[in-house]
Each structure stands twice: as structure tokens, then as C-alpha cells.
C-alpha positions as CSV (number, residue, x, y, z in Angstrom):
1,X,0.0,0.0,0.0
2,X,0.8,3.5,-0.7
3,X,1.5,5.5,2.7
4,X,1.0,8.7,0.9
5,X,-2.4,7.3,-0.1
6,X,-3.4,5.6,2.6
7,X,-2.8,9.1,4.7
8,X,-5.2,11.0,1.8
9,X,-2.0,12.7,0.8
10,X,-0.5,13.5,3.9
11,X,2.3,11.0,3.7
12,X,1.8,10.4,7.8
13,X,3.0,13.7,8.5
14,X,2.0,14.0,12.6
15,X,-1.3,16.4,12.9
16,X,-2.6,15.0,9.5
17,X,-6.2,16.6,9.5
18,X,-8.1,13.0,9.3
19,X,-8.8,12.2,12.6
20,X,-12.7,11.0,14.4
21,X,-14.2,7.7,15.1
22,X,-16.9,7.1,12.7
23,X,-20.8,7.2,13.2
24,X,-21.0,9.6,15.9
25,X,-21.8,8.1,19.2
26,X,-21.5,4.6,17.8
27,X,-19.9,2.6,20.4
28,X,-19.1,-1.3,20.3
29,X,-21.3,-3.1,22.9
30,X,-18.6,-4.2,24.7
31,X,-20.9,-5.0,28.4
32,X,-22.4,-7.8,26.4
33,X,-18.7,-9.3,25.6
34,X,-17.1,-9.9,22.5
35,X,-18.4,-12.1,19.7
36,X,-15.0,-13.2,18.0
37,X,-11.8,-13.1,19.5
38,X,-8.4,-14.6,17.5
39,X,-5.8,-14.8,19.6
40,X,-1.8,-14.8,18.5
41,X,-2.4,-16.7,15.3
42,X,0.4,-17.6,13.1
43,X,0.7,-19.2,9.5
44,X,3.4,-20.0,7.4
45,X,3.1,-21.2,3.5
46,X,6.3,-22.9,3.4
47,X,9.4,-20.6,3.8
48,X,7.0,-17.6,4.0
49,X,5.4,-16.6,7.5
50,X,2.4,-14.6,6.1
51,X,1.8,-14.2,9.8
52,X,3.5,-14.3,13.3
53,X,1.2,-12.6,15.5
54,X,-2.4,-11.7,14.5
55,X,-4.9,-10.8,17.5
56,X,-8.3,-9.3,16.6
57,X,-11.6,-8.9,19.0
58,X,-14.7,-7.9,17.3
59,X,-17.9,-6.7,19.2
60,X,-21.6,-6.6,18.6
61,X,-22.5,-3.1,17.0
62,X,-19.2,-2.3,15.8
63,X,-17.3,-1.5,12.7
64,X,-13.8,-2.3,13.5
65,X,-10.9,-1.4,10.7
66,X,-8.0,-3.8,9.8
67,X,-5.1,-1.7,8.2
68,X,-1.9,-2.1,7.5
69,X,0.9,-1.9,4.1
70,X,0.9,-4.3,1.6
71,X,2.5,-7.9,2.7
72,X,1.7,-7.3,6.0
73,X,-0.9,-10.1,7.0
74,X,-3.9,-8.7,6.6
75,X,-5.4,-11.1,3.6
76,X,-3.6,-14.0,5.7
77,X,-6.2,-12.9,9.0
78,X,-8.9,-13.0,6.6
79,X,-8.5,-16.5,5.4
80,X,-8.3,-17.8,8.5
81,X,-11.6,-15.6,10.1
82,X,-13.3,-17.6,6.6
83,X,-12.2,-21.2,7.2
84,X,-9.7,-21.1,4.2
85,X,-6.6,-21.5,5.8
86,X,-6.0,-23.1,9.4
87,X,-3.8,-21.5,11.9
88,X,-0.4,-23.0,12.9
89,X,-0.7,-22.0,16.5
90,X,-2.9,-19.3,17.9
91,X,-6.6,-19.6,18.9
92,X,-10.0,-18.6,18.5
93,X,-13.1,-17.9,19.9
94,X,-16.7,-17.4,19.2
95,X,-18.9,-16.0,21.9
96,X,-16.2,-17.2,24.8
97,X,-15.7,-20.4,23.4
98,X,-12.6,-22.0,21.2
99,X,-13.4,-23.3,17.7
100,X,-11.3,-24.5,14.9
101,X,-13.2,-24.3,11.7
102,X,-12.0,-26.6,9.1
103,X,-13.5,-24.7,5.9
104,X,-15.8,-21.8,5.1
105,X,-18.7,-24.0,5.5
106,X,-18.2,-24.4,9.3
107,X,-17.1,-20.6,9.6
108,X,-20.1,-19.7,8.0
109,X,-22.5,-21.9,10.2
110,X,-20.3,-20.3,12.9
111,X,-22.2,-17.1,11.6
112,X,-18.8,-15.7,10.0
113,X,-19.5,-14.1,6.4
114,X,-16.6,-12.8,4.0
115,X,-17.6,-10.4,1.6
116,X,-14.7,-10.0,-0.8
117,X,-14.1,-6.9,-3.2
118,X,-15.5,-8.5,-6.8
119,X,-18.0,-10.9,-5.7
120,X,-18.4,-14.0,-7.2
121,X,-22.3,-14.4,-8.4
122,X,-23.8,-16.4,-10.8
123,X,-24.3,-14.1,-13.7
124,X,-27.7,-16.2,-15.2
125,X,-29.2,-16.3,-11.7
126,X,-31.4,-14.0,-10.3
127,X,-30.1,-11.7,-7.4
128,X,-32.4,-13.4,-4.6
129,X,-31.6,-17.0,-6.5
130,X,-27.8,-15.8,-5.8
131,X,-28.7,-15.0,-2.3
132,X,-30.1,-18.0,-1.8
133,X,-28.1,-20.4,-3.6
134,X,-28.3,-24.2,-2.3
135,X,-30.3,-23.6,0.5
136,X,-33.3,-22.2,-1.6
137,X,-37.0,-22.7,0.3
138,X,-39.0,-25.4,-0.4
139,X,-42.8,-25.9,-1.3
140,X,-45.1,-29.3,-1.7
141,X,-43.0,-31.5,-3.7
142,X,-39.8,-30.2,-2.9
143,X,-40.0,-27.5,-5.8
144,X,-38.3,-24.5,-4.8
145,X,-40.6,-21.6,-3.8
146,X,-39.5,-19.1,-5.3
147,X,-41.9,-16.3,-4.5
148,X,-41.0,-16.8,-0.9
149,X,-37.4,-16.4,-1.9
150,X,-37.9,-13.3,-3.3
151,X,-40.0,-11.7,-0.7
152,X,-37.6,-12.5,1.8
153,X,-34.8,-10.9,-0.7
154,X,-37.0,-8.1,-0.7
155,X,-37.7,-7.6,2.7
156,X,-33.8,-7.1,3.5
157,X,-33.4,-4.8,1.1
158,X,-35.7,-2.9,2.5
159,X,-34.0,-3.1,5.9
160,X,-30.9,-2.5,4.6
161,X,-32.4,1.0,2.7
162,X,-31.2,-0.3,-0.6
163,X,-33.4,-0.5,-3.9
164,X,-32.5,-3.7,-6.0
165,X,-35.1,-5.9,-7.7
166,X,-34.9,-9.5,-6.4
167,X,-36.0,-10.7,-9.3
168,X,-33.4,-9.3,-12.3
169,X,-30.5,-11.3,-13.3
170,X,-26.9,-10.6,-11.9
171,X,-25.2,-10.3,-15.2
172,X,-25.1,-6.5,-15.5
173,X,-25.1,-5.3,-11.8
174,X,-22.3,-3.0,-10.9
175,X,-20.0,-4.2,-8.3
176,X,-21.4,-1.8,-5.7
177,X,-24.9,-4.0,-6.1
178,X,-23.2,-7.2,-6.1
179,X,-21.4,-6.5,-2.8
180,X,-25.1,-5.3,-1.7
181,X,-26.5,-9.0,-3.0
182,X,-23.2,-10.7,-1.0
183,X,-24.4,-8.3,2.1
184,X,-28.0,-9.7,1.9
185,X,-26.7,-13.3,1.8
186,X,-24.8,-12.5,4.9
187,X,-28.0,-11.5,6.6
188,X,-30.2,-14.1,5.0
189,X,-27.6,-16.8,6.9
190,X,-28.0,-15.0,9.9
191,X,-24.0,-13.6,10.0
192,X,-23.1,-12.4,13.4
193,X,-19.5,-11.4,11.9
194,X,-19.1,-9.8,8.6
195,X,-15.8,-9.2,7.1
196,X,-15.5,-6.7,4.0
197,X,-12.0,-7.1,2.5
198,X,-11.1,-3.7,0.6
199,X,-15.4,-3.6,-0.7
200,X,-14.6,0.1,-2.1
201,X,-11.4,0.1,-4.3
202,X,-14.0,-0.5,-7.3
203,X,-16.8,1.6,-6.4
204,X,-17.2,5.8,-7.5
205,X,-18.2,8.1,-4.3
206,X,-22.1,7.5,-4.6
207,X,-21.6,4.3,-3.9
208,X,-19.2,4.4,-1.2
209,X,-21.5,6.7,0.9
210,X,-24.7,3.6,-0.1
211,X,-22.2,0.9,1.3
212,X,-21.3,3.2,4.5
213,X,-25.2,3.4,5.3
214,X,-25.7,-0.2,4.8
215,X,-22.6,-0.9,6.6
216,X,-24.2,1.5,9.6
217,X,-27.6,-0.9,9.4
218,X,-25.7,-3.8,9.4
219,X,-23.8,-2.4,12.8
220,X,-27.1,-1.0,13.9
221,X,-28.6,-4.5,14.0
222,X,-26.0,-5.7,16.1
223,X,-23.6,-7.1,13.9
224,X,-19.9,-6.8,14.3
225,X,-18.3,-5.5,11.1
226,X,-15.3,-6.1,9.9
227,X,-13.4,-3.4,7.4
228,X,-10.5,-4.0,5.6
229,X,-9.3,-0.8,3.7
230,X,-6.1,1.0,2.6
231,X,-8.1,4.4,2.5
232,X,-7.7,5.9,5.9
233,X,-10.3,8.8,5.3
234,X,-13.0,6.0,5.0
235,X,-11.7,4.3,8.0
236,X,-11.6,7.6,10.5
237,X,-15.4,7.8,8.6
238,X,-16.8,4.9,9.3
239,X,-14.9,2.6,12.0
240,X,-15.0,3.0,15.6
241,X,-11.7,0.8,16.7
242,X,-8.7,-0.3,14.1
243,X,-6.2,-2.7,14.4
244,X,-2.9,-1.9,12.4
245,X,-1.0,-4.9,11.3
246,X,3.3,-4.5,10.7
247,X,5.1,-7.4,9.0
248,X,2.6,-10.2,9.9
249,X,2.1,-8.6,13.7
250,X,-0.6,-6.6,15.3
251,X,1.6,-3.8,16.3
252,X,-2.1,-1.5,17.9
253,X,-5.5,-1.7,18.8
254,X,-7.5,1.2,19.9
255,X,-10.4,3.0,19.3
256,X,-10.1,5.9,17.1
257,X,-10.8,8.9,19.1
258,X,-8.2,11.4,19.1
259,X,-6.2,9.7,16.9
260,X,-4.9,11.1,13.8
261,X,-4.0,9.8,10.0
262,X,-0.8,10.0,11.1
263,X,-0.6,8.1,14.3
264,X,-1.8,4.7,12.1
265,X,0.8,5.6,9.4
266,X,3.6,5.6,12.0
267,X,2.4,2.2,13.0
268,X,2.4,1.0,9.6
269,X,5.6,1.8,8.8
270,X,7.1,1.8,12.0
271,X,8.8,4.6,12.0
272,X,8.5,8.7,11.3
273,X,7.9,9.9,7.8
274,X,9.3,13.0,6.7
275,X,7.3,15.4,4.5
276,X,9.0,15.0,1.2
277,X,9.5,18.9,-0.7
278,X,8.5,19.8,-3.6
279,X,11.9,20.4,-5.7
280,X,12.6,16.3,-4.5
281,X,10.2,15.4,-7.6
282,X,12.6,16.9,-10.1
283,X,12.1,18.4,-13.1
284,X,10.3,16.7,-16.1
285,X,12.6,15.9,-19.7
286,X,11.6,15.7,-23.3
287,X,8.6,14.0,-24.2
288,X,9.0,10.2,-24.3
289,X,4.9,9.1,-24.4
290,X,2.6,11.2,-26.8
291,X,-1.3,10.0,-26.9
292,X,-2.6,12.1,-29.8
293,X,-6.6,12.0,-30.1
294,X,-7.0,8.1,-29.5
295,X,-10.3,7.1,-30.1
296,X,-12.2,3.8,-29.5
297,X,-16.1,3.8,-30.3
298,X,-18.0,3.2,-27.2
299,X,-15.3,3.3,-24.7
300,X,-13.2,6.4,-25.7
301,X,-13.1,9.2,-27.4
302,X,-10.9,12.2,-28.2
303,X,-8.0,11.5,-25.9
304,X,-4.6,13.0,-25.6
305,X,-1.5,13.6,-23.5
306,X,1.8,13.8,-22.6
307,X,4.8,12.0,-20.5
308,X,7.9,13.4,-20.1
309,X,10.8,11.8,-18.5
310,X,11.0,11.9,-15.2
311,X,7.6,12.7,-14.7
312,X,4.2,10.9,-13.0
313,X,1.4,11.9,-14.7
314,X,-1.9,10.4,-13.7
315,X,-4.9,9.3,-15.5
316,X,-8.1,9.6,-13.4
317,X,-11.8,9.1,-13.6
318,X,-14.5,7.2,-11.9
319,X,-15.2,3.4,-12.4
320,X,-16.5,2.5,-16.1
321,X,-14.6,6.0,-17.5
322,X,-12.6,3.9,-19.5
323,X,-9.1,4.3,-17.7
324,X,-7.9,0.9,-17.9
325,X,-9.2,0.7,-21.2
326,X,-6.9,3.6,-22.8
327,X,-3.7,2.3,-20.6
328,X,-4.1,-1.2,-22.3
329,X,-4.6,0.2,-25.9
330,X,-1.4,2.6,-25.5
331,X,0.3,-1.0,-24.4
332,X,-1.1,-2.5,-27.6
333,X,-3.0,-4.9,-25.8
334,X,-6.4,-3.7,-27.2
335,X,-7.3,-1.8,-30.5
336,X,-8.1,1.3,-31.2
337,X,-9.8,2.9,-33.9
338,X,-8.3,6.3,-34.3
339,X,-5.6,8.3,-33.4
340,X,-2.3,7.6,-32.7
341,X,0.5,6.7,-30.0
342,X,4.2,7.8,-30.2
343,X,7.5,6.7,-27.8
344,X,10.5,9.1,-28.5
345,X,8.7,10.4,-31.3
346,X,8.2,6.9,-33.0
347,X,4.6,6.3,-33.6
348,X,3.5,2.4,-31.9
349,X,2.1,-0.1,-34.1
350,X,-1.8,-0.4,-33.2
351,X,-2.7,-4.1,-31.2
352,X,1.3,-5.0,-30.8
353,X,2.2,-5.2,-26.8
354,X,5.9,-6.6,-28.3
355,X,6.2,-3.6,-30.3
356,X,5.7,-1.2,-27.1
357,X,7.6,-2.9,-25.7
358,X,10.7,-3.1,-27.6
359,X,10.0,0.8,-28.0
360,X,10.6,1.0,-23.7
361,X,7.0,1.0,-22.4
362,X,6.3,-1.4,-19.7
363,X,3.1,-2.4,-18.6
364,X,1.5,-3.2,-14.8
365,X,-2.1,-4.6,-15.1
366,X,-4.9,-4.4,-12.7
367,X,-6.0,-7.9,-12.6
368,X,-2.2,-9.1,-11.2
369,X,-3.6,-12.8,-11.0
370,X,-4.9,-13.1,-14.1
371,X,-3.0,-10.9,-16.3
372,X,0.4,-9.8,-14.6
373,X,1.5,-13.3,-13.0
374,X,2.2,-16.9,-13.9
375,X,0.5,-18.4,-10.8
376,X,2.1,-22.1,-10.9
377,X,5.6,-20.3,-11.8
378,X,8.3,-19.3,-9.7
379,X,8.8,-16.2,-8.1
380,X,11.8,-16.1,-9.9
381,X,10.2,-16.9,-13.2
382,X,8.5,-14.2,-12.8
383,X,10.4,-11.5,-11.9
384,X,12.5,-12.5,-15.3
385,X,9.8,-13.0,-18.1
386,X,9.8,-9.3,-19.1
387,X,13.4,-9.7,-19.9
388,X,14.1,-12.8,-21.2
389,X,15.9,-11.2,-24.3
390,X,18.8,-10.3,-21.8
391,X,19.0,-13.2,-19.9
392,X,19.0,-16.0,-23.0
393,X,22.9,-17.2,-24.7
394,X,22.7,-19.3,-27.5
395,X,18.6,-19.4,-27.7
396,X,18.7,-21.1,-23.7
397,X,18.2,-18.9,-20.6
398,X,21.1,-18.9,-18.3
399,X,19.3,-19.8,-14.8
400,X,21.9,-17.7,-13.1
401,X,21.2,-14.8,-14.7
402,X,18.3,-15.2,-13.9
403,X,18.7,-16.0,-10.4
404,X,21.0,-12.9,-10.0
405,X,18.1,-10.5,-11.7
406,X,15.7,-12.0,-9.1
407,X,17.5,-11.8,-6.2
408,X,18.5,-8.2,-7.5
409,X,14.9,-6.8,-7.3
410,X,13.4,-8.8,-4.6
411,X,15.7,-7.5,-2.4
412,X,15.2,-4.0,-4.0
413,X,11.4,-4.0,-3.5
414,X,11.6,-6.0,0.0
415,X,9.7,-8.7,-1.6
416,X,9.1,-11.3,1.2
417,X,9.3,-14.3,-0.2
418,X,10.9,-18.1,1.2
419,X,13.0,-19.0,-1.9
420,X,13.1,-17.5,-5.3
421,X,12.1,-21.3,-6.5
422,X,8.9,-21.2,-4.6
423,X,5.3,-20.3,-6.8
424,X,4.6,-17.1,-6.7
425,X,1.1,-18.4,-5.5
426,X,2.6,-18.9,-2.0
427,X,3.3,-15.0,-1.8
428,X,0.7,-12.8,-0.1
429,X,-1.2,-10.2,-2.1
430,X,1.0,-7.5,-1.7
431,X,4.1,-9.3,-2.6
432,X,2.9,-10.4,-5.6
433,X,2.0,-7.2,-6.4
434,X,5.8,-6.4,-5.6
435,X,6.5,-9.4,-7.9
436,X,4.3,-8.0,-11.4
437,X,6.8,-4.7,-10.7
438,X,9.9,-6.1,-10.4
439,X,9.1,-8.2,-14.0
440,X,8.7,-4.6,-15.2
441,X,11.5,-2.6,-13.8
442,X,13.8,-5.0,-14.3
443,X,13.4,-4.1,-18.3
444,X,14.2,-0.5,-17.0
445,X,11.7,0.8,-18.8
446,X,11.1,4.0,-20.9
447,X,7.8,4.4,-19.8
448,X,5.7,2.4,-17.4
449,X,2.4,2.0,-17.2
450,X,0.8,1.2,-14.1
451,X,-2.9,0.8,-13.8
452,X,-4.4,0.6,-10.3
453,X,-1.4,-0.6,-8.5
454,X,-2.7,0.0,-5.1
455,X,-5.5,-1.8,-3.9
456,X,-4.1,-5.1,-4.3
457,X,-6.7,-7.3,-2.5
458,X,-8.5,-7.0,-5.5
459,X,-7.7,-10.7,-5.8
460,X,-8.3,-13.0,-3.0
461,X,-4.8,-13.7,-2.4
């Protein structure tokens, strides 16, 4: 995670201006005890200790925030909270007394329900037969009743203040009503603990503030709530306690009045971050990327700009704007009907990512899982498929060059890791986030492209 963005461009300076503690007055009922406790958990994949020391207690009526940088255990708590993964040691409790749940089935009888950030419906279902998938209600003959199903679908909508139609298909829904569908499920199974890993890194500012006053009902009703986010301005908004996470430990728990932006970016990182001036970003070159008037019907239209060297220029816009969609047809991954795109002058060949990048222009996807990684390959695979050019003799790859530009960026980037043999499935999120950029940089590019390279739980690594 970015600190700078995670502090809403503060870079943890102390006396950041976010500070609060959410829904004013909301307080966690902690007279009538806590619902889940996990106590010192610890899991290793291999080599890699995803986590050494994660403690977490969740009450009844609260929204509780789980923060920390990238790599630092976070999706590794949330696995085990869902019955994915088991602990190696630690404990954990459920109303005062110690389960182990052996699967997501028995954490979500256990009444624990994960809502992750690009829910997985059924696109040819309906929303209520997606909320009520295998465990549908039953009329005479044992023929599913679906009228009942949707009037209960219905009915917590209503209690949750949102207007969706029980009754359309899910193919089409925007992500901010398929979390709402994934919400309603969680009610439907009677969810005392619901965990929302990063549910707004897809969703425009409308529908961050509708999933805040669901979120609110959901706490209202007396259910403990879980939020997982690298925004800190959505945390101080909505959250009444956080728990920052360092390097696979819980490093602080407390609630967050009077503290700052600042105080949980100290924790993050661990130590004081200067405020970085002004003349430190440096003064921008010649022009090395020119985007002249690309156009693609129905997605794009008209668009144009410059990079100069040396220089971060950012391309912004709300979900469905078609940012991702001009960043892969500059990379040649998609086409383009008009217009034209030029490195050092040299115009690019439309549809040919080798072209860019032979020109210098390197290319970090959003989708790292599907698009920016090799799952079943090595780490150090990885790192090195962007530059196999440099690394072959003779038409073979020499493995210790390959092995030395590995090593060389992992230990650049910090990339936490057991052995450079190891998939890079083993890796948490954030290192193989860390992984997709050091297969780029390691090109040393002209011009990089990178399109959303923060909020890396977008898989559910």
C-alpha cells in the first residue's frame, strides 16, 4: 500500500487533518462481551510466514478497521476468520468459546461471512436465487418456492435502505450492487461477523457513501463488522476501533478517538515519515509518451496527452470511465480505432504489446492474478519473463542470470518471499503485487504504465 495514499495525501505527516471515530456516538457493545476473539495466530506457507502474531476482537455493534501496508498479514487474518486457511498456533473464539473451523462451510454456520471486493455471483441467476443459492426454500414437492425467496430478498433490502429488484439477473449489476446481493446473503444466513475485505477500491463516491449506510444498518442491528481498507479517510469515517498490522504482527488496537492519520501511518511503517518537498520530484525531460486524439467507439473518445521523463502523470476518472481501457490500448493490448501513440517520437504499431515494448513501455495490469503473473511459476520466473531477451545465450536462458536479476529486485522492493524457486502463488497479495513490478522494472523501462497498483486485494490472495 501506498502510505501517501493511505494518509489522503498526507504522507503520515503528525497532525494529519483525518482524525474522528466514525458514526458519531456509535460505540461497540462491549458490556455484552465480545463475539470473536483470534488470539496470537500464526501461518506459514512454506518458507513464508504470512503471519507471526495476529490478535483481533470484534464486538456486537461495531465497525472495527483492519489496516496495514501491503504484505503485512492482513489477507492471511482473513482466510483464516473464513475457514480457508487453518492457523499454525494461535486460537479462536466465538462468543467465549474455542473453535477450529475446518472450511468456510463451518465458519459460515459459525455465523462468519466474508464479503470480498469482486463478488463471485452467478451471472444467469437471479439476485435473490444468488442469495439463496443451495439452500433455496421449499414448497409441496420439494420445488423451490421461489416467491417466498424473493419476498424475503426483498424484505432485506428494504431493511438494509437499498433498492434492488430481487428478481433481475446478476449479469449487469455493478459491483457496488453485487457486494449489496453478498451483504443480503450474509443477513439471509443469519451472520453475526461480517468481514469486508477492501469492498470500495471498485466503487465511485455514490456508492461508497450507499455501502457506508448499509454498513451503519448492518452495525445497527447488532452485527460486528469487519473493514478491511487501505483508505484511511474511509476508515476515521466509518470505524469505531482499528487494528494496524506490521510485518505479519498486530503492532495496535485502539479506538479511534483522538487519533490522527498519522498516528496509524507511524504504526504501519514503524517509524517517522518526513514530508517529502517539492523540488525532490525533479524536473520533467523531453517527451517520451505522446497520446494524440486516441479514439475507440463506445469506450473512448478524443484522448490525448503527454509523458515526459522523469515525470508521473496520472490518468483519473471514476469506475466505467474507461481508464484501464486507454492504458491497455497505448500497451497495444487492445485496439483502437483512431488516433495515434508515439515513444520518442516513433509512432507504436496499433494491437502489438511486443512492439511497445521493444520501443521501452512497460506495462502493470490491474487484474495481477490473471493478467500480470504466472501463478504455478516461480517467483523467480517471474520476476524475469519481461526480460528474457537479456537473460537468454545461444537461444537457452542462463538460470543464473536469472537468479541474480531476481534476487536483485526482490531484495530492492523488500519482496518477502521463502526461496526465489517457490510459486509465486505462495506469496501474499502484496508481494505479488511487488512481484508484477519487479518483472517490469527489471526491463528498466522507458515508460511504465501502471494501472491501479494499489489496492491489491482486488484478488483474494
Amino acid at each position: 500500500m501506498s502510505v501517501e495514499q493511505a494518509a489522503g495525501g498526507t504522507s503520515g505527516v503528525p497532525g494529519a487533518a483525518i482524525s474522528g471515530g466514525g458514526v458519531p456516538g456509535a460505540r461497540a457493545d462491549e458490556s455484552a462481551g465480545s463475539v470473536l476473539v483470534l488470539s496470537h495466530a500464526a501461518k506459514s506457507f512454506g518458507a513464508v510466514h504470512a503471519l507471526l502474531d495476529g490478535s483481533i476482537e470484534l464486538y456486537p455493534g461495531e465497525v472495527h478497521a483492519l489496516v496495514g501496508e501491503n504484505g503485512a498479514g492482513k489477507s492471511t487474518l482473513v482466510k483464516i476468520l473464513a475457514g480457508v486457511d487453518q492457523p499454525d498456533a494461535g486460537a479462536m473464539a466465538i462468543d467465549g468459546r474455542e473453535v477450529t473451523l475446518h472450511g468456510p462451510a463451518m465458519a459460515r454456520a459459525a455465523g462468519i461471512a466474508v464479503i470480498y471486493q469482486e463478488p463471485a455471483l452467478f451471472p444467469d441467476l437471479t439476485v435473490a436465487e444468488n442469495m439463496f443459492i443451495g439452500r433455496q426454500p421449499l414448497r409441496a414437492g420439494r420445488r423451490i418456492d421461489r416467491r417466498a425467496m424473493r419476498a424475503e430478498a426483498a424484505a432485506i433490502f428494504a431493511r438494509l435502505g437499498v433498492q434492488l429488484d430481487p428478481a433481475r439477473i446478476a449479469r449487469g449489476l455493478s459491483i457496488a450492487d453485487q457486494q449489496v446481493v453478498e451483504i443480503g446473503k450474509a443477513i439471509s444466513l443469519e451472520a453475526r461477523v461480517i468481514v469486508m475485505d477492501e469492498p470500495t477500491a471498485a466503487l465511485s463516491a455514490a456508492e461508497v457513501d450507499r455501502l457506508f449506510d448499509v454498513v451503519r444498518a448492518l452495525s445497527a442491528s447488532g452485527a460486528a463488522v469487519l473493514f478491511i481498507s487501505h483508505r484511511l479517510e474511509e476508515v476515521f469515517a466509518l470505524c469505531q476501533r482499528v487494528t494496524v498490522m506490521r510485518d505479519g504482527r498486530q503492532v495496535l488496537t485502539q479506538r479511534l478517538d483522538g487519533l490522527v492519520a498519522g498516528d496509524l501511518v507511524r504504526a504501519m511503517v514503524g517509524r517517522e515519515l518526513a514530508e517529502r518537498p517539492d523540488e525532490a520530484h525533479g524536473t520533467p525531460g523531453e517527451p517520451l509518451l505522446g497520446v494524440e486524439r486516441l479514439t475507440r467507439e463506445g469506450v473512448f473518445t478524443d484522448i490525448s496527452f503527454t509523458v515526459r521523463a522523469g515525470e508521473i502523470v496520472a490518468l483519473a476518472g471514476l469506475v466505467g470511465s474507461g481508464r484501464s481501457e486507454i492504458a491497455r490500448a497505448v500497451f497495444g493490448i487492445d485496439l483502437y480505432d483512431a488516433g495515434s501513440v508515439t515513444v520518442r517520437g516513433q509512432e507504436l504499431r496499433r494491437g502489438s504489446p511486443a512492439g511497445a515494448m521493444a520501443a521501452g513501455v512497460g506495462f502493470v495490469p490491474e487484474d495481477r492474478r490473471q493478467q500480470g503473473l504466472v501463478m504455478d511459476m516461480s517467483v523467480q520466473r517471474n520476476i524475469a519473463l519481461a526480460s528474457l531477451h537479456r537473460l537468454q545465450h545461444g537461444g537457452l536462458i542462463r538460470a543464473a542470470a536469472e537468479r541474480t536479476l531476481a534476487s536483485d529486485w526482490a531484495g530492492r522492493l523488500k519482496i518477502k518471499y521463502g526461496r526465489l524457486k517457490d510459486p509465486v502463488s505462495m506469496l501474499s497479495g502484496g508481494n505479488q503485487q511487488k512481484v508484477v513490478l519487479a518483472k517490469w522494472l527489471g526491463r528498466k523501462p522507458a515508460v511504465l504504465i501502471v494501472d491501479e497498483p494499489c489496492p491489491t486485494a482486488r484478488s483474494r490472495s
